[in-house]
BALOBA-1460 file (C-alpha; in Angstrom, 3 decimals):
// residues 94
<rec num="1" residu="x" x="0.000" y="0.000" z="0.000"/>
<rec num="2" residu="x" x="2.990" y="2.410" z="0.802"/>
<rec num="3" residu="x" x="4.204" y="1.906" z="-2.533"/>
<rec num="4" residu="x" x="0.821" y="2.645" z="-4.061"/>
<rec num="5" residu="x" x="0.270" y="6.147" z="-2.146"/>
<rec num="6" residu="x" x="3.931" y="7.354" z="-2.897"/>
<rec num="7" residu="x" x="2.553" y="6.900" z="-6.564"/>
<rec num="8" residu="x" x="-0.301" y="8.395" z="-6.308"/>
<rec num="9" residu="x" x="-2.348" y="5.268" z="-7.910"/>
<rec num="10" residu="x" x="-3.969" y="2.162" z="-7.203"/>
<rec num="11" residu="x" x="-4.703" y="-0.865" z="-9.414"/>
<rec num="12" residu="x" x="-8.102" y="-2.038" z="-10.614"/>
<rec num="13" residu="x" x="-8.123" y="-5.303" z="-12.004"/>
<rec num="14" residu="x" x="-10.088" y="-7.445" z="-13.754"/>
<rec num="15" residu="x" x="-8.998" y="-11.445" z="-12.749"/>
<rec num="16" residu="x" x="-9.872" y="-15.028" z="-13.309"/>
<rec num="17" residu="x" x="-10.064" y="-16.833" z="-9.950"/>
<rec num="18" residu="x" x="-7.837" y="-19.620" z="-10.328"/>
<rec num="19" residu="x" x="-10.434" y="-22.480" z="-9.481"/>
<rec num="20" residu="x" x="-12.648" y="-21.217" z="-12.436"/>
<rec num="21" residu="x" x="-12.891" y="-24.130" z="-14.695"/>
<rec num="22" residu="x" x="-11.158" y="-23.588" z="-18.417"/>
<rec num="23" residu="x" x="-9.483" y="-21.028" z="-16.952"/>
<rec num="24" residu="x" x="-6.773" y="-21.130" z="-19.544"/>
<rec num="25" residu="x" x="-9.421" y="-21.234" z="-22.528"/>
<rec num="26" residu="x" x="-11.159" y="-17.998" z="-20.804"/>
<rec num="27" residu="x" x="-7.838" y="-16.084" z="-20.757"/>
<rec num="28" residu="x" x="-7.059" y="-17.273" z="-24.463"/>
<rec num="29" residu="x" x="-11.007" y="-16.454" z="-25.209"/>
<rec num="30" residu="x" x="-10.527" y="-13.230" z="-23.197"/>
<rec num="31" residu="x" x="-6.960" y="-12.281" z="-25.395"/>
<rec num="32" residu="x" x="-9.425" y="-13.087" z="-28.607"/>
<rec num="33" residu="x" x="-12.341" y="-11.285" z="-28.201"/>
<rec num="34" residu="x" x="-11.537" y="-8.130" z="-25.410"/>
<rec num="35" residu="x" x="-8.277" y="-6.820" z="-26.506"/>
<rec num="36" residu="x" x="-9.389" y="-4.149" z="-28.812"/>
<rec num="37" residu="x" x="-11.748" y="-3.131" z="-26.298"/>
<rec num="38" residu="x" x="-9.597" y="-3.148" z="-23.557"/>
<rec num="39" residu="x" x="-6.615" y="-1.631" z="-25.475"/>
<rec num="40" residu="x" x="-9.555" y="1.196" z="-26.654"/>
<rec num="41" residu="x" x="-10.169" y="1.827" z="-22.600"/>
<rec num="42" residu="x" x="-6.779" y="2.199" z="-21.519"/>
<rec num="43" residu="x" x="-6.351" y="-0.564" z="-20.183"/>
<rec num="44" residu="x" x="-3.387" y="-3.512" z="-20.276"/>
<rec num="45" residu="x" x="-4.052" y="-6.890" z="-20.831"/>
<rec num="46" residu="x" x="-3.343" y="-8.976" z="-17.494"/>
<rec num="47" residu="x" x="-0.880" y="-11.524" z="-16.615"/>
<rec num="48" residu="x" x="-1.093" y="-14.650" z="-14.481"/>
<rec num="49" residu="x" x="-5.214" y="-14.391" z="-12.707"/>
<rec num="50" residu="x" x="-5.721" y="-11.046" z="-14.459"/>
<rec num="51" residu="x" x="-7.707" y="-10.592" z="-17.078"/>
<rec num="52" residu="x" x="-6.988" y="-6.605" z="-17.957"/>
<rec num="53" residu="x" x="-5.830" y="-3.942" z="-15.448"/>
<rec num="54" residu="x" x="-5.407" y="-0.343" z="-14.676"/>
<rec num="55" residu="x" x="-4.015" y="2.320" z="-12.437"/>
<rec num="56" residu="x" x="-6.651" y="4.802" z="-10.933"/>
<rec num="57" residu="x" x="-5.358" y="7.770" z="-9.444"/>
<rec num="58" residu="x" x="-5.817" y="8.482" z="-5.591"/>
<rec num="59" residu="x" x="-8.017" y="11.666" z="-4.778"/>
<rec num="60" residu="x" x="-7.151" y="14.281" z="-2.463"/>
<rec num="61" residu="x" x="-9.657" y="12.598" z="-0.070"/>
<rec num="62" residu="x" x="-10.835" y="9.012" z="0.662"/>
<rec num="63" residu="x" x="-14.262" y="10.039" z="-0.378"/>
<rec num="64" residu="x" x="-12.601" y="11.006" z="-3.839"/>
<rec num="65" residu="x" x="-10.248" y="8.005" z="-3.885"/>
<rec num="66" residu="x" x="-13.437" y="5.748" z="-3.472"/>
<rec num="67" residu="x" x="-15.497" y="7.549" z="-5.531"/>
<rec num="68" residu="x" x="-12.638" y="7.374" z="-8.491"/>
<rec num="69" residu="x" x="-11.856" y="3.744" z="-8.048"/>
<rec num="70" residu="x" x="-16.051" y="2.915" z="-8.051"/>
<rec num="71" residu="x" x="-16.278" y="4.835" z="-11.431"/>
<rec num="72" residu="x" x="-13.382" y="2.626" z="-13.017"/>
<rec num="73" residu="x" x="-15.149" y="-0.522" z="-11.935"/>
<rec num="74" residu="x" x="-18.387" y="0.696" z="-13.421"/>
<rec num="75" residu="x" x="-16.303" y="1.382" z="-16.733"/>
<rec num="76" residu="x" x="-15.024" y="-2.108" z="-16.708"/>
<rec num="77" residu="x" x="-18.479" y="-3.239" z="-17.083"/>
<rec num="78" residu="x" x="-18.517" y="-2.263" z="-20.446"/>
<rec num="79" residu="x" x="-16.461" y="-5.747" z="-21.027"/>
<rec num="80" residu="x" x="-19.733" y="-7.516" z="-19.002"/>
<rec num="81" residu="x" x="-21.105" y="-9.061" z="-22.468"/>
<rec num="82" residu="x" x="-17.618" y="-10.282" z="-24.025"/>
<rec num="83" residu="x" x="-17.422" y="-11.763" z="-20.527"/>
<rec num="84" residu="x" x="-20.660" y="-13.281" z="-20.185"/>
<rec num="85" residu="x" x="-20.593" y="-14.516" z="-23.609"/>
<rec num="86" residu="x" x="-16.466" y="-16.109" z="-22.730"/>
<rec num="87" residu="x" x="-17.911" y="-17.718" z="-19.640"/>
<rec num="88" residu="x" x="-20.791" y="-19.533" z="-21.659"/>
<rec num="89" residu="x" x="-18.378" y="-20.918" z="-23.925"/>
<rec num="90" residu="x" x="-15.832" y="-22.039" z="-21.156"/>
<rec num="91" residu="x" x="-18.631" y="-23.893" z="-19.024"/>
<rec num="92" residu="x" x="-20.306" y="-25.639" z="-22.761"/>
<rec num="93" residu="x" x="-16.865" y="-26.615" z="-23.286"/>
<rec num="94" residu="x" x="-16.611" y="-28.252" z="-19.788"/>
């Protein structure tokens, strides 16, 4: 946490828990289908768990700091179809 208030940031990231079944198909589904999107968002595609990621910047306050991170998860919802539509395929392929 120290080395996320010297920056000035925090991260917001989108993961995979590991126990989620075809997890490797999601990620390679993921890769396929969200990286123009994600790429368009500012975003990074994720390593290991993580899908995509960002870093939000810390407000002057904690009400501001909460109230930026909330509005960058309710931006990542905009990936909430490609997601839905990833997780169908994973589970028919199960």
């Amino acid at each position: 946490m120290a080395g996320q208030i010297s920056s000035g940031y925090a991260p917001v990231y989108l993961h995979c828990e590991k126990d989620f079944p075809n997890g490797q198909k999601f990620f390679e589904l993921f890769k396929e289908h969200a990286s123009g999107l994600v790429k368009e968002m500012g975003y990074t595609m994720g390593t290991g768990c993580s899908a995509c990621e960002t870093q939000v910047k810390l407000g002057e306050t904690v009400e501001e700091t909460i109230e930026n991170l909330a509005n960058e998860i309710d931006r990542m919802h905009a990936l909430e179809p490609i997601i839905e539509r990833i997780v169908a395929d994973c589970k028919a392929q199960d």
